[in-house]
C-alpha positions in Angstrom: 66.5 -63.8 30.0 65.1 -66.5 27.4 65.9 -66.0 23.5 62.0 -65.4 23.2 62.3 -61.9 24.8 64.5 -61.3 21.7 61.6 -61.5 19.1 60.2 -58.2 18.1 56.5 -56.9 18.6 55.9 -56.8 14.8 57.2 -60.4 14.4 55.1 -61.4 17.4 52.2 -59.6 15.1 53.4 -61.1 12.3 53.4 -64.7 14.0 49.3 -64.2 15.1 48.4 -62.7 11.6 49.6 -65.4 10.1 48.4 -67.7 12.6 44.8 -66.6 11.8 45.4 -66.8 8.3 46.3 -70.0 8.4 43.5 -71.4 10.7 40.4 -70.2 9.1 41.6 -69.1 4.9 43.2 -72.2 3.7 41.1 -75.5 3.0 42.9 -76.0 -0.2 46.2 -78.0 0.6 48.4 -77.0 -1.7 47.7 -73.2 -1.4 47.9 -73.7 2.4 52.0 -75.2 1.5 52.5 -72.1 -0.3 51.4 -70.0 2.3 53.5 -71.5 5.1 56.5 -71.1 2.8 55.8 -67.6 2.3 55.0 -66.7 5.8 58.7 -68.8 6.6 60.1 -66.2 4.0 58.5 -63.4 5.8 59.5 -64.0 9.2 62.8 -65.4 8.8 64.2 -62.8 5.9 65.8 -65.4 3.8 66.4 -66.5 0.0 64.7 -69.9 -0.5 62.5 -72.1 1.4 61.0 -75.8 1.0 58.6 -78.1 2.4 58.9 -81.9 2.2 56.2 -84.3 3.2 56.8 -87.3 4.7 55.5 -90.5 3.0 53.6 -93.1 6.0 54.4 -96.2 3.3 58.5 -96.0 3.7 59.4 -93.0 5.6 60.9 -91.0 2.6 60.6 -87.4 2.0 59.8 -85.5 -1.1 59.5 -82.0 -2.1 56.2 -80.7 -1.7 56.7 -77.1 -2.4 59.9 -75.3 -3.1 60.0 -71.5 -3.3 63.4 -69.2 -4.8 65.3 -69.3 -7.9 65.6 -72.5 -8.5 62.6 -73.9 -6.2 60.8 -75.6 -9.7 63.9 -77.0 -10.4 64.5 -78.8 -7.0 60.8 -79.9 -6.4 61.6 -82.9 -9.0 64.7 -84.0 -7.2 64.5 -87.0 -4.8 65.5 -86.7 -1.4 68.0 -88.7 0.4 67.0 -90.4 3.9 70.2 -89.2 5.1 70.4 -85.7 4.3 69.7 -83.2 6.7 65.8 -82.6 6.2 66.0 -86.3 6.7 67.7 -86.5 9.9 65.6 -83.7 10.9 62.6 -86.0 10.6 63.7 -89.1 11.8 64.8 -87.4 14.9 62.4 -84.5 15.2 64.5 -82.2 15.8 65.6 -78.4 14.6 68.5 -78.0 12.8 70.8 -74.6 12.4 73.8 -74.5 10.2 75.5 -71.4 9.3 77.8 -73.2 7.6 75.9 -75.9 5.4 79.1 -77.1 3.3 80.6 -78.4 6.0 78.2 -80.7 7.1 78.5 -84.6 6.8 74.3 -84.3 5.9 74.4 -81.7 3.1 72.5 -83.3 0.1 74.6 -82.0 -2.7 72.2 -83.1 -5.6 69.7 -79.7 -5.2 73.0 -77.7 -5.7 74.4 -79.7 -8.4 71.3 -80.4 -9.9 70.4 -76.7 -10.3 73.4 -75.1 -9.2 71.9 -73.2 -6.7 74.5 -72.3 -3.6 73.6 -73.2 -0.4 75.2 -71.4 2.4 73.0 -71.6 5.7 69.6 -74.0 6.9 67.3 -73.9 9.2 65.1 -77.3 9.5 62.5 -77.8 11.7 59.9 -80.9 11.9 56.3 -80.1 10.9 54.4 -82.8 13.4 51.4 -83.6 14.9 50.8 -85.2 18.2 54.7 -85.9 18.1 54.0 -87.4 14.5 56.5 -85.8 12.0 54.4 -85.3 8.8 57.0 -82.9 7.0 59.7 -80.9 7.0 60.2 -76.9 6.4 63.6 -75.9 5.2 64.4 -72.5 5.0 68.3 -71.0 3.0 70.3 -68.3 3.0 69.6 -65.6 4.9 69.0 -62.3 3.3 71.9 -59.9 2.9 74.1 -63.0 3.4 73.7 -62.8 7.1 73.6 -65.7 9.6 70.9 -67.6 10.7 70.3 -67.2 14.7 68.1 -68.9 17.7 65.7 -66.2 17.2 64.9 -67.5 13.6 64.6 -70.6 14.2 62.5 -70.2 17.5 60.3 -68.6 15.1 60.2 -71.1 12.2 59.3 -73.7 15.1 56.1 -71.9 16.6 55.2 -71.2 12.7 55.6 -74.8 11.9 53.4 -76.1 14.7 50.6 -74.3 13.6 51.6 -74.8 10.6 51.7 -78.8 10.9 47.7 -78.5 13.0 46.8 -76.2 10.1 48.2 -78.8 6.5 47.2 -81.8 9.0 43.3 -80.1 9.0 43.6 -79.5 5.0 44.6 -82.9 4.3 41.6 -84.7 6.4 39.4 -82.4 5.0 40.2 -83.2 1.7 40.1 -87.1 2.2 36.7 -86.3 3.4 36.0 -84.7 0.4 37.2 -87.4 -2.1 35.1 -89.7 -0.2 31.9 -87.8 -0.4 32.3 -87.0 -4.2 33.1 -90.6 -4.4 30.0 -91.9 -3.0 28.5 -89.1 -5.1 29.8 -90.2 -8.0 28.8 -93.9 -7.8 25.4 -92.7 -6.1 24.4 -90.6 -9.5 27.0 -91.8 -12.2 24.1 -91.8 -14.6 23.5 -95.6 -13.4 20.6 -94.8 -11.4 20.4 -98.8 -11.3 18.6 -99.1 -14.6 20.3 -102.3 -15.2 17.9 -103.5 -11.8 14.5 -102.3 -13.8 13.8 -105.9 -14.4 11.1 -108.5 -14.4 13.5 -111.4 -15.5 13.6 -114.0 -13.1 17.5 -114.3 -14.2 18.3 -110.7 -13.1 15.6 -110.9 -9.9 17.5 -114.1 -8.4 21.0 -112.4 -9.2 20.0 -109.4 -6.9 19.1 -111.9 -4.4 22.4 -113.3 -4.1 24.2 -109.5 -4.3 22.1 -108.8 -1.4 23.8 -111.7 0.6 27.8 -111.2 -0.7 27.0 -107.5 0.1 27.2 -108.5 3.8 30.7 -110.0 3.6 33.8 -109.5 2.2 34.2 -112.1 0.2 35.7 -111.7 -3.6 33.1 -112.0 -6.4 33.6 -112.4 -10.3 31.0 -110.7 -12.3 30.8 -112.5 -15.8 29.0 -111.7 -18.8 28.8 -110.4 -22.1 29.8 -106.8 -23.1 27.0 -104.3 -22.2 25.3 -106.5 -19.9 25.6 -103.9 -16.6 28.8 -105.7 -15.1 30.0 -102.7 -13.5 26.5 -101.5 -12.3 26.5 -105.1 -10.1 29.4 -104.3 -9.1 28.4 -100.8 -7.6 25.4 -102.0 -6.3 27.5 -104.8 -4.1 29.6 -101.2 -2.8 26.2 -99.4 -2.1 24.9 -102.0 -0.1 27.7 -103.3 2.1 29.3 -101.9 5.0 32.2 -100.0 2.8 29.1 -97.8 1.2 31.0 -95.1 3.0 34.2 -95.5 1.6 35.7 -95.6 -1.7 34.5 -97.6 -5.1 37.6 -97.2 -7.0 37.5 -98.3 -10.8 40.4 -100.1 -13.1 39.9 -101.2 -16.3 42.7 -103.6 -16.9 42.9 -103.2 -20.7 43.2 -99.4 -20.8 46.5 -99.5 -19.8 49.5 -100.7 -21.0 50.9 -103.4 -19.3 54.1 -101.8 -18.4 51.9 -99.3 -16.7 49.1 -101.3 -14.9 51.4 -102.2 -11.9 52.0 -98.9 -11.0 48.5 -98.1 -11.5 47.4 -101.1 -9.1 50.4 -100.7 -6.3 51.9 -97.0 -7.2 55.5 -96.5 -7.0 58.3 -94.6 -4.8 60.0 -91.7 -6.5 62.7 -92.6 -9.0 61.2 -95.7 -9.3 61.4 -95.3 -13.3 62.2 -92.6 -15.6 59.1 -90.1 -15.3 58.1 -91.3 -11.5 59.3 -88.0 -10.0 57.1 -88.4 -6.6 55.9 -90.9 -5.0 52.7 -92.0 -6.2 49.7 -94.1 -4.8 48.1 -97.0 -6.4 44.7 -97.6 -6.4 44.8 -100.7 -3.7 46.1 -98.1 -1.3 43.2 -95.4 -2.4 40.7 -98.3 -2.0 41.6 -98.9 1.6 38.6 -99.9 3.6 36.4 -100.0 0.9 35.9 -101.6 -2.7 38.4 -102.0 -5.9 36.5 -102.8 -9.1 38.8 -104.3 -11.6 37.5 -104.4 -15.0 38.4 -106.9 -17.7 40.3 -108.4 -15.6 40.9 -111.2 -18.0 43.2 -108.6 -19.7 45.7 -108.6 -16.9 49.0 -109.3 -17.4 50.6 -112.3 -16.6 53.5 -112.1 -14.9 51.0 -108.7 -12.2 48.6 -112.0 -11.6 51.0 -113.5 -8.8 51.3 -109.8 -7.2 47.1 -109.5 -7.4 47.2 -113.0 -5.7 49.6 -112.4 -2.7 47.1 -109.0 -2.3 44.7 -111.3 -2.1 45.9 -113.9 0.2 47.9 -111.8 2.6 46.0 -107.9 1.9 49.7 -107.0 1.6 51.8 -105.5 -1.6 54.7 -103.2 -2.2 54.9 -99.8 -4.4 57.1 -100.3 -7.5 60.1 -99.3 -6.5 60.0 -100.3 -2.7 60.6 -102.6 -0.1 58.2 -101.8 2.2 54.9 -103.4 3.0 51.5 -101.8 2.7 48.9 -103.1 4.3 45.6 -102.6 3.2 41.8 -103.4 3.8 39.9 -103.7 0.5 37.1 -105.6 -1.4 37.9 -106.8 -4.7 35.5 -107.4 -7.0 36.2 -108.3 -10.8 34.9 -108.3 -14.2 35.3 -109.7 -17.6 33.7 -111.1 -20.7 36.3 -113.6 -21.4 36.4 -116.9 -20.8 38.6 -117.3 -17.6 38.1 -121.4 -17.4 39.3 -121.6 -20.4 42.2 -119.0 -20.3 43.4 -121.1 -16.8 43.2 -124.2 -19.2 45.1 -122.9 -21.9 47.5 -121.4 -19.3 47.0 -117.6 -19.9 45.3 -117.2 -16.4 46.4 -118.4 -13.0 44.3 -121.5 -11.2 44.9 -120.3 -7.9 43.8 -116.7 -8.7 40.7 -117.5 -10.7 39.8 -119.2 -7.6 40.4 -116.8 -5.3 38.4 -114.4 -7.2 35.6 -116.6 -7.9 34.1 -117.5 -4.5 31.1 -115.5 -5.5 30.6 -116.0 -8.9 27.5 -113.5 -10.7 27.1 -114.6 -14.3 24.7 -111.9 -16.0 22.9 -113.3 -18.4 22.8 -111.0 -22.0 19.4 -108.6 -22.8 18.4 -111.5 -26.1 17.8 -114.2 -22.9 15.8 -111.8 -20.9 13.6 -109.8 -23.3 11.2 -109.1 -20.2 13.3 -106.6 -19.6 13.3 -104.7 -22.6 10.2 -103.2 -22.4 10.6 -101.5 -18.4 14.6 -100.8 -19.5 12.8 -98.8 -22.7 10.7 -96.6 -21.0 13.7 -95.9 -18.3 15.3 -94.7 -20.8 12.7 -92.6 -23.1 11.9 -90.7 -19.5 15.7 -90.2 -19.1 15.7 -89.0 -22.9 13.2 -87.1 -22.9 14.0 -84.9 -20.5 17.8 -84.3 -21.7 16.3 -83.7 -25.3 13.9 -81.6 -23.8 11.0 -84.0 -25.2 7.8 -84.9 -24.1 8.0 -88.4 -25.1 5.4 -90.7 -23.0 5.7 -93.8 -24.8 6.8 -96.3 -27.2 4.2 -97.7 -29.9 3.8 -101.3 -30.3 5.4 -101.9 -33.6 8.2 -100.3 -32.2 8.4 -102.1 -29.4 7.8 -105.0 -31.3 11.1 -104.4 -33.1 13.4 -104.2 -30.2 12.0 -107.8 -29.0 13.3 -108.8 -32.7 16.4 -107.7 -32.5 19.5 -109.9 -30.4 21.0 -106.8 -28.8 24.8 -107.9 -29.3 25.9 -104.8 -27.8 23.2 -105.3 -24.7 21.4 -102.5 -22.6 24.2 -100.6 -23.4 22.7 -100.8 -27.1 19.2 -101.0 -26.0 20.0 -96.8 -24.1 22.0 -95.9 -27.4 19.2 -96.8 -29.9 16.6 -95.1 -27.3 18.8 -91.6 -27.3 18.9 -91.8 -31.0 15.5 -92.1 -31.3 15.0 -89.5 -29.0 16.8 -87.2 -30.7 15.6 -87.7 -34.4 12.1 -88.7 -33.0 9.3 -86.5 -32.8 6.7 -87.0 -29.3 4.8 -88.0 -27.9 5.9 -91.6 -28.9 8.7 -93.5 -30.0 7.9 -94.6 -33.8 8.9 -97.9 -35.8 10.9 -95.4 -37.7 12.7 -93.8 -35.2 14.8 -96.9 -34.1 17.2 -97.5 -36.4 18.9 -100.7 -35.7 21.1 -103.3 -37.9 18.3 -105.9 -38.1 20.0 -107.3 -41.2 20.6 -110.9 -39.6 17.4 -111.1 -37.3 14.8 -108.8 -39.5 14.5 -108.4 -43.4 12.3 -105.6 -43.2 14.9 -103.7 -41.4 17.2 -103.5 -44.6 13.8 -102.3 -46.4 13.8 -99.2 -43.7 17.6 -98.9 -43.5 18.0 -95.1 -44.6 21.2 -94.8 -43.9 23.4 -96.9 -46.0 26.7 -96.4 -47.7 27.6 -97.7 -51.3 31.8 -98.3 -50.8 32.6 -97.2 -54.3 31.7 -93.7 -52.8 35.3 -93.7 -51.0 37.1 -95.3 -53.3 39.5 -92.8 -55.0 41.9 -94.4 -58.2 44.0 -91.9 -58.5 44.7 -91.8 -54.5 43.8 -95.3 -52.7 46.3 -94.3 -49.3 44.1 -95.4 -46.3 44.1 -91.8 -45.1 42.4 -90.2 -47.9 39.5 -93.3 -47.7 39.0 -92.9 -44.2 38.7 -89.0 -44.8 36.0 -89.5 -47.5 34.0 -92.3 -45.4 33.9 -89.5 -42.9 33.1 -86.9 -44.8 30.1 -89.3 -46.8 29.2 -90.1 -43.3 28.8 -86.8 -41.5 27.1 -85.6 -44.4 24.5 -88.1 -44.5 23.7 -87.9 -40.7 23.4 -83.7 -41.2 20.8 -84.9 -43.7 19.2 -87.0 -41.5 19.3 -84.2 -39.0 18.2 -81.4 -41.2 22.0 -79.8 -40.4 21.1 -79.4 -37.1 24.6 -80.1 -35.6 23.7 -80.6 -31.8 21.8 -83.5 -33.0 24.3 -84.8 -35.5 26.9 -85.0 -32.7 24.1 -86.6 -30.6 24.5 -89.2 -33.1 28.1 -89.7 -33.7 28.8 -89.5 -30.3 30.8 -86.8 -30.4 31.4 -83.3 -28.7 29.8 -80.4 -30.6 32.9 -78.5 -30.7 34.7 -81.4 -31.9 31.8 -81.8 -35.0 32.6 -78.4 -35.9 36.5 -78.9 -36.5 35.7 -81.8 -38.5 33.3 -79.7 -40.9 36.2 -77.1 -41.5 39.2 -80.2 -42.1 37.2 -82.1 -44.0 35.8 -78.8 -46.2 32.0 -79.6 -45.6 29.2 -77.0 -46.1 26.6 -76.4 -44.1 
């Protein structure tokens, strides 16, 4: 007689119950690891129970979920390759041990770690089409009893549904970061306003985005702050064959240098201090479609050589690592720097500016295309007006008149800033001369005649306190009072203005003692 005419009725009930469960309840990944482990706990009547996942990259395990007294503890602990859940999944195969001590594999560092007592194991291999993706360990068997074939032919049939069931979550869910991907660059508020032109300039520049789109060949974007750099660069995703997979943004000044390479190639577990699992860089989520790296004039020197090899040989290691990744992506970069003259000056690599520059875009700033202004405005007053809740239809002609006077330092980015504002203070159906309120003081000298909202300095000066924190507090406070004024204290549109959350607004009226 087989060892499976040894399992009970109500386990076998137990088994399909779950089984359903499993199958048709849980799309969300991590609750579906929690459920398997609780299910394990169920069947098997035991203490403590884990589930490592096995990374593709190097082969190493980490703990995914860990369940029992000490199971938060243990899920930041790295695992050896040699221990038994590692042995287990190098060799698929199950593992009992009634006596786990004694074992050459035991990985002592859970136990000393957390001082948790390990007495008996199961292990069995959670695969998939003979692919090990995990590992589900299962300790100490309730009312210190042994561990016998009957549990552990148990924990196998659990873990191959198991293994179908977390193999189903976890392509689901990359499906679902790519469609909220393509989402998210489809309607990131972009809606390719920076391609409402009638500039040559900007008409011959799609023209040539249209042909790079078809390869998959690197291309520097160039140009000033503001100018739509990033929009180009979505629009090159959106109309190559990657449209379908992911745009993933860097910005290569936001982070620290000590961080960015991490960011860009991920690391392994106890790579550094606070890497407790391994991690993927965004060249790995990128794979098969587009990396955007912003500012890329900002990037370290010493991570340029790594970016280069990527480059060169699509290859690159995790921090931490020695295994190679190889990857599929399009790289596209931006800056407003001078790369030329950073290669000259020996801040910024010859070989990689080349390599990135085989499609160069150079977008030319909204002062040298002022045909543009006038379609970009009206983009923007429609977008306004709605949010607002406006019925603005137009833009009269002095008005207008003033943003072709102006240089628009801070570009369209400045040009859709000055149109909210408007739009908020405004009244409809048109935007007014009045209503845009814009530094003209170096381009337009009846600007400073219209200025209404200047600031004397001497009205945060202090004598008898002149720390920088009590001036900054008072140019606040002077500030936010004069654009409540402006507002009529109506403090939706005063954060409108200063850009800030309404909630946040209100915090600063109570710090900084202003009345309403």
């Amino acid at each position: 007689m087989s060892d499976i005419d040894f399992i009970s009725v109500d386990k076998f009930r137990t088994l399909i119950d779950i089984n359903s469960r499993i199958n048709s309840s849980y799309n969300d990944v991590n609750a579906l690891m929690v459920f398997i482990l609780e299910s394990a706990m169920q069947l098997v009547e035991c203490e403590s129970s884990s589930l490592l996942l096995v990374d593709k990259a190097d082969g190493s395990l980490s703990f995914a979920v860990a369940l029992g007294p000490k199971g938060a503890e243990a899920k930041n602990i790295p695992v050896d390759k040699q221990s038994i859940a590692g042995w287990v999944a190098q060799n698929n195969q199950p593992v009992l041990i009634n006596n786990v001590a004694d074992d050459p594999r035991f990985f002592t560092q859970v136990q000393i770690k957390t001082g948790y007592v390990s007495h008996t194991m199961i292990a069995v291999p959670m695969s998939v089409k003979n692919e090990v993706i995990g590992v589900i360990e299962l300790l100490n068997k309730s009312e210190h009893r042994k561990f016998d074939n009957t549990d552990l032919q148990l924990l196998q049939i659990l873990s191959t549904q198991a293994g179908i069931a977390y193999h189903n979550a976890s392509n689901l869910k990359v499906v679902q970061d790519e469609v909220n991907s393509l989402q998210d660059t489809l309607s990131s508020g972009s809606d390719y306003h920076a391609f409402i032109a009638k500039s040559p300039a900007i008409l011959d520049l799609l023209h040539i985005v249209e042909e790079a789109a078809k390869t998959s060949s690197s291309v520097l974007i160039t140009g000033e702050s503001g100018v739509g750099k990033e929009l180009f660069a979505e629009q090159l995703h959106i109309k190559s064959n990657r449209r379908n997979k992911p745009f993933i943004r860097v910005n290569c000044a936001a982070l620290a240098p000590s961080l960015l390479e991490s960011e860009l190639f991920g690391h392994v577990k106890g790579a550094y201090t606070d890497a407790s699992s391994n991690r993927k860089g965004r060249f790995e989520m990128a794979d098969g479609g587009t990396l955007f790296l912003d500012e890329i004039g900002e990037l370290p020197f010493e991570l340029q050589a790594k970016l280069l090899r990527v480059l060169q040989e699509k290859t690159f290691e995790r921090v931490g690592s020695c295994e190679t990744i190889n990857v599929d992506v399009r790289i596209i970069a931006a800056t407003n720097k001078d790369l030329e003259k950073m290669v000259e000056e020996g801040k910024f690599r010859n070989d990689l500016y080349y390599r990135l520059n085989v499609v160069p875009l150079r977008i030319p700033p909204l002062r040298n295309r002022k045909e543009d202004i006038e379609p970009l405005s009206m983009f923007f007053i429609n977008k306004f007006s709605a949010e607002t809740k406006k019925n603005f239809n137009g833009i009269e002609e002095s008005a207008l008149n003033r943003l072709y006077e102006y240089d628009w330092p801070g570009n369209i980015r400045e040009l859709e800033n000055a149109i909210e504002r408007a739009c908020v203070l405004g009244n409809p159906p048109t935007i007014k001369f009045e209503d845009l309120r814009l530094n003209l003081g170096e381009t337009s000298e009846e600007s400073c005649k219209t200025d209404r909202f200047s600031m004397d300095f001497s009205d945060i000066i202090n004598e008898n306190d002149m720390s920088l924190k009590t001036a900054v507090d008072t140019f606040k406070k002077n500030y936010i009072k004069k654009v409540l004024d402006m507002t009529k204290n109506n403090q939706t549109k005063a954060a409108k203005v200063l850009d800030i959350q309404r909630t946040y607004l209100a915090r600063l009226l109570n710090e900084l003692g202003i009345r309403e």
